[in-house]
C-alpha positions in Angstrom: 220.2 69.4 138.8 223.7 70.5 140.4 224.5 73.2 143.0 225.8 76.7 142.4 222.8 78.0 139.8 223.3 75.8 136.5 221.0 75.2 133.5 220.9 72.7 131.0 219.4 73.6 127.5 216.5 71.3 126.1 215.0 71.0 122.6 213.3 68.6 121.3 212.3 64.9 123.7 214.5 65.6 126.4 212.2 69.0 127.0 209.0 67.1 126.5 210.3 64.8 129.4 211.5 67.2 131.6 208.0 69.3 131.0 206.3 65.8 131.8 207.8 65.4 134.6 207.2 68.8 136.0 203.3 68.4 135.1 203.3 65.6 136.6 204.8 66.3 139.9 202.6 67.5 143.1 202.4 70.8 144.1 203.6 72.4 141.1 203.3 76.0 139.9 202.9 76.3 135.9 202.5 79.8 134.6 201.6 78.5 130.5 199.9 80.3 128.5 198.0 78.0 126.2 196.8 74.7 126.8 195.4 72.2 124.2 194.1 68.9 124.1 194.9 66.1 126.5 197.7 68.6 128.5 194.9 67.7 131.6 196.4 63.9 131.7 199.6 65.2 132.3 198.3 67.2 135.6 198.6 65.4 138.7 195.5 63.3 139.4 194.8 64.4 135.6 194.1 67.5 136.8 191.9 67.0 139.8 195.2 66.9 142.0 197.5 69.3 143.8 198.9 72.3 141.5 198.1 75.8 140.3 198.0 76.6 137.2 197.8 79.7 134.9 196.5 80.0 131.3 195.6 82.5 128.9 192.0 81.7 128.0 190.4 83.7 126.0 192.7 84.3 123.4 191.3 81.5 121.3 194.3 79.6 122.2 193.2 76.9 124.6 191.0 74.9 124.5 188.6 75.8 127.2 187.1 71.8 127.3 190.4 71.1 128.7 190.4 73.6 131.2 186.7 72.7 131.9 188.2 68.7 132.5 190.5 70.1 135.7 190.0 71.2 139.2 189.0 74.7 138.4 189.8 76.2 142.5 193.6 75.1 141.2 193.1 77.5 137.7 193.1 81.3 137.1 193.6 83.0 133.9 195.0 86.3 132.6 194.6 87.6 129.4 198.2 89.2 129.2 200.2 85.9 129.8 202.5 84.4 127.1 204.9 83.2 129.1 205.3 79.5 129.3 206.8 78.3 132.8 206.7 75.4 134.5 207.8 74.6 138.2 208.3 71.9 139.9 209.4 71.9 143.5 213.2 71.9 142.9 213.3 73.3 138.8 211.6 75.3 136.4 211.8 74.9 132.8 211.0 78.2 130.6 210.4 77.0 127.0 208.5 78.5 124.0 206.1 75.3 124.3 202.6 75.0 125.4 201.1 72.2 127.1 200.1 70.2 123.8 199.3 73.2 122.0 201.7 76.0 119.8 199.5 78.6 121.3 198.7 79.3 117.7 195.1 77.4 117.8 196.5 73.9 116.6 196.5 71.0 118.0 197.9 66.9 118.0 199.8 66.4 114.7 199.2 69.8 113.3 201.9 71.2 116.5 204.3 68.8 115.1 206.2 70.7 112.9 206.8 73.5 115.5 210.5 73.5 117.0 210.4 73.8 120.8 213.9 74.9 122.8 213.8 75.9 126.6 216.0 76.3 129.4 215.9 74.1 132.8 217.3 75.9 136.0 217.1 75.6 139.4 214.2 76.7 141.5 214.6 80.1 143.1 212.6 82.8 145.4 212.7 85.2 142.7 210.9 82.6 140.4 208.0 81.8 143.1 207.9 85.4 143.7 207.1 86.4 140.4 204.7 83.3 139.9 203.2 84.8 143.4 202.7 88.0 141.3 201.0 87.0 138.8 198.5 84.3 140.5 197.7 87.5 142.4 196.7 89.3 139.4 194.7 86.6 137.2 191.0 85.3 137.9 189.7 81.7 138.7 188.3 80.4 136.2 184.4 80.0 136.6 181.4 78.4 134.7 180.8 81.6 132.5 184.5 82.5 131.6 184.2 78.9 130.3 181.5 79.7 128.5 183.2 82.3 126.9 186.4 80.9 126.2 184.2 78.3 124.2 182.4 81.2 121.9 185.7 82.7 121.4 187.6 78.7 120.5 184.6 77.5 117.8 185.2 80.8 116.7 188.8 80.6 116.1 190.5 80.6 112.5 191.4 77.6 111.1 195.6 77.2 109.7 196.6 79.6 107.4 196.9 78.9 104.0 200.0 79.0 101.8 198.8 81.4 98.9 196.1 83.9 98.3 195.3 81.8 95.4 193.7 79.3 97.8 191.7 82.0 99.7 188.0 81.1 99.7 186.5 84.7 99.5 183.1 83.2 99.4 183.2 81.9 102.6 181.1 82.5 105.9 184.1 84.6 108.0 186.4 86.8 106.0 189.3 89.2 107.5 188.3 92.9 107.6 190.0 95.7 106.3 190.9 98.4 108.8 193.2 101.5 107.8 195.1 104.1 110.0 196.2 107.5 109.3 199.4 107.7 112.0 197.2 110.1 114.2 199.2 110.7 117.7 197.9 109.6 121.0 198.8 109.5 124.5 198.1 106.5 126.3 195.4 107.1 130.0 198.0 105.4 132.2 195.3 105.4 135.1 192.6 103.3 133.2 195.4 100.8 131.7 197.1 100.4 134.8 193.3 99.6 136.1 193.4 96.8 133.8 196.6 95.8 133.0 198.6 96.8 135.9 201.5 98.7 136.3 202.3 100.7 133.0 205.6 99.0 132.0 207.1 99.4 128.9 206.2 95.8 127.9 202.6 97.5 128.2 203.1 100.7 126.9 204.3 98.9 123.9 201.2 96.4 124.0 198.8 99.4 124.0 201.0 101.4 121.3 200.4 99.1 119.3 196.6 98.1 119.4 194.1 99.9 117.4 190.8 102.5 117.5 187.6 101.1 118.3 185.4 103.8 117.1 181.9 102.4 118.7 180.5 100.0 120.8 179.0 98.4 117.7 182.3 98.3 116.7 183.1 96.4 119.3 181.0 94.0 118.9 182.5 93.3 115.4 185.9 92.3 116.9 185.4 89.5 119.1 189.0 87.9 120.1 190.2 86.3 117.2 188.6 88.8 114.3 191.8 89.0 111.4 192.0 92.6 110.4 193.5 93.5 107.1 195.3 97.1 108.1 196.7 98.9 105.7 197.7 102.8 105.8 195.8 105.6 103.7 197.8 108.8 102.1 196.4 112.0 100.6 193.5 111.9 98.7 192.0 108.5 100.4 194.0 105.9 99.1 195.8 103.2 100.3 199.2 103.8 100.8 202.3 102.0 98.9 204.9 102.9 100.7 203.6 100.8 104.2 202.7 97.6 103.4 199.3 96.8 104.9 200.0 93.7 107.8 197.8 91.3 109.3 196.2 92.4 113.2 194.8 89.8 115.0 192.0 90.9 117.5 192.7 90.5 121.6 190.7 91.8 124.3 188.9 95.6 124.5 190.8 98.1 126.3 188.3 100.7 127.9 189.2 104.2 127.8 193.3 103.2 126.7 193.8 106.7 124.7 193.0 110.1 124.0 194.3 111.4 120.2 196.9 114.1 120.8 195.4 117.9 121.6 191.8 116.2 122.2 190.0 115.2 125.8 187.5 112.3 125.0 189.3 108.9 126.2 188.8 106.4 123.4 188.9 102.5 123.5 191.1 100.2 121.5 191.6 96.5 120.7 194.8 94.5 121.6 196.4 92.7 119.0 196.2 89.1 120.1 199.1 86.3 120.6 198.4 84.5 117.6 198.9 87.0 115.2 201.7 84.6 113.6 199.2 82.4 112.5 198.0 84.9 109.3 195.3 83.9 107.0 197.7 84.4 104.2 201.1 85.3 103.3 201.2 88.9 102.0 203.9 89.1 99.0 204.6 90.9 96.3 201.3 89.8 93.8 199.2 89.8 96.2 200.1 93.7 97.1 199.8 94.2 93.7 196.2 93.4 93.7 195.3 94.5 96.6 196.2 98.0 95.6 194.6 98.2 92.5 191.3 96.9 94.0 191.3 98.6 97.1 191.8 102.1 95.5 189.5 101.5 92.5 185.8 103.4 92.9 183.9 100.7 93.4 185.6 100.8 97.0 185.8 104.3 97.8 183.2 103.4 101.2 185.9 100.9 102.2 188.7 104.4 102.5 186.3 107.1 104.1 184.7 107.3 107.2 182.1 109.5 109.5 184.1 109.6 112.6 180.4 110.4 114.2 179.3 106.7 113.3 180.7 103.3 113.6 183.2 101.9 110.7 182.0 98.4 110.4 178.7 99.0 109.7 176.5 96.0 107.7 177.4 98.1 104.4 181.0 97.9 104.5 181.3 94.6 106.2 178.7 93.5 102.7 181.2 95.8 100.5 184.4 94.1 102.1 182.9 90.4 101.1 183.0 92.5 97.6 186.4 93.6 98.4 187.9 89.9 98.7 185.8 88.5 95.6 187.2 91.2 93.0 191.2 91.3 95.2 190.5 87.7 94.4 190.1 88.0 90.8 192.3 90.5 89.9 195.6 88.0 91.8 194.1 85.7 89.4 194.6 87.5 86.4 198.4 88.9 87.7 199.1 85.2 88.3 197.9 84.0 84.9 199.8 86.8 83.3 196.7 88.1 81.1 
């Protein structure tokens, strides 16, 4: 790299080189989110050596047996990081690749097909500052954030599938269904600062964007990772056509984020994860179809009220919603086969 502040554009093997050698130089600073399988070889000393690192742990996408592998007083984690940056002594390269992983839960040849592009620049202060800022922020990694970083990866959902037509609604973990009714809130900027730090609008928009958790035992529903089918419900307690339902993958809990507009009592809600590109399946046109007609039929009525008192994924409608997917199932059949 030249004097006076240039870059150089990468894609492809020239940014896999360049990120090699960066790894692989001592001393380095690598603020990456996700890290996958055999991205510790590429660590000085395969990862027992001199660097820092920071990953994103427990958002099911890295694999926490390669964290486990490298010198853990050299790693911290933080749960709000997506940015992939990696710093040698002289350059940096920011790219939209992970080390050996998408950050979408894949790994080795299923990452192949992504397109990586990234920019390499000289080293600067305001680049170590920054990395300084957040190494401040994040947590070393320690024997029982491993441990759960493992629940949370054998949890994690598989590749998505092409069509609804090859969703198995018989099997052991389905998505849930979740609906919202617009209701205003204000965000408690004290209690997510306390967790997220300053209230910027990059986190303003995170939290704007997350979703109620009613209970703690709804909580415990929505472990990182937990695919929510959301959809919006109109008068008279049906799902609305006019918003397309989307695809909310779970992130961490915030505590006390919210309080509904004219009301007191703080309430918590769920981040929507980083992977939530990686959907179970693609939502289009006959898929809506069916999943209209099933989920405002009265067989499903539980699945569009709810006792605000009580929980909303109780064992009833988490039994009915395993309904829910058998008969959406059946009825996409029958659009597709035209009878």
């Amino acid at each position: 790299m030249g004097g006076g502040g240039m870059s150089k554009y990468l894609t492809g093997a020239d940014l896999s080189a360049e990120i090699d050698k960066l790894l692989a130089e001592p001393g380095g600073s690598h603020a990456v989110a996700f890290w996958g399988r055999g991205s510790e070889d590429r660590l000085p000393d395969k990862g027992q050596g001199d660097f820092r690192l920071i990953c994103n742990l427990m958002s099911g996408g890295t694999n926490p047996y390669v964290i486990e592998k490298m010198k853990l007083s050299n790693v911290k984690h933080l749960s709000t990081l997506h940015a992939k940056v990696y710093a040698g002594a002289k350059s940096v390269v920011v790219a939209s690749a992970n080390a050996s992983i998408n950050g979408l839960g894949l790994e080795g040849l299923e990452q192949a097909k992504w397109l990586e592009a990234g920019i390499q620049i000289e080293k600067s202060e305001e680049q170590s500052k920054w990395f300084e800022k957040q190494w401040n922020k994040a947590e070393y990694v320690d024997k029982f954030a491993i441990e759960e970083a493992i629940r949370i990866w054998e949890r994690r959902t598989p590749p998505p599938i092409n069509s609804f037509a090859d969703f198995d609604p018989n099997k052991e973990r389905l998505p849930l269904l979740y609906w919202g009714d617009n209701s205003d809130w204000d965000i408690s900027k004290a209690s997510v600062e306390e967790q997220l730090g300053p209230l910027t609008p990059e986190i303003e928009a995170l939290v704007d964007d997350s979703l109620w958790v009613q209970t703690e035992e709804d909580a415990e529903k929505l472990p990182p990772g937990t695919w929510l089918l959301v959809w919006q419900q109109g008068s008279g307690k049906v799902a609305l056509k006019s918003v397309p339902p989307e695809w909310f993958c779970t992130g961490r809990i915030l505590k006390n984020s919210f309080v509904f507009t004219g009301e007191d009592l703080p309430e918590d809600s769920v981040l929507r994860s980083e992977r939530h590109d990686l959907s179970p399946f693609p939502l289009d046109e006959m898929f809506l179809r069916s999943f209209y007609s099933t989920i405002n039929s009265e067989k499903f009525i539980e699945l569009r009220i709810s006792d605000d008192a009580g929980p909303w994924f109780t064992d009833r409608r988490i039994d009915l919603t395993r309904e829910f997917w058998k008969s959406c199932k059946s009825e996409y059949l029958r659009l597709v086969n035209g009878n």
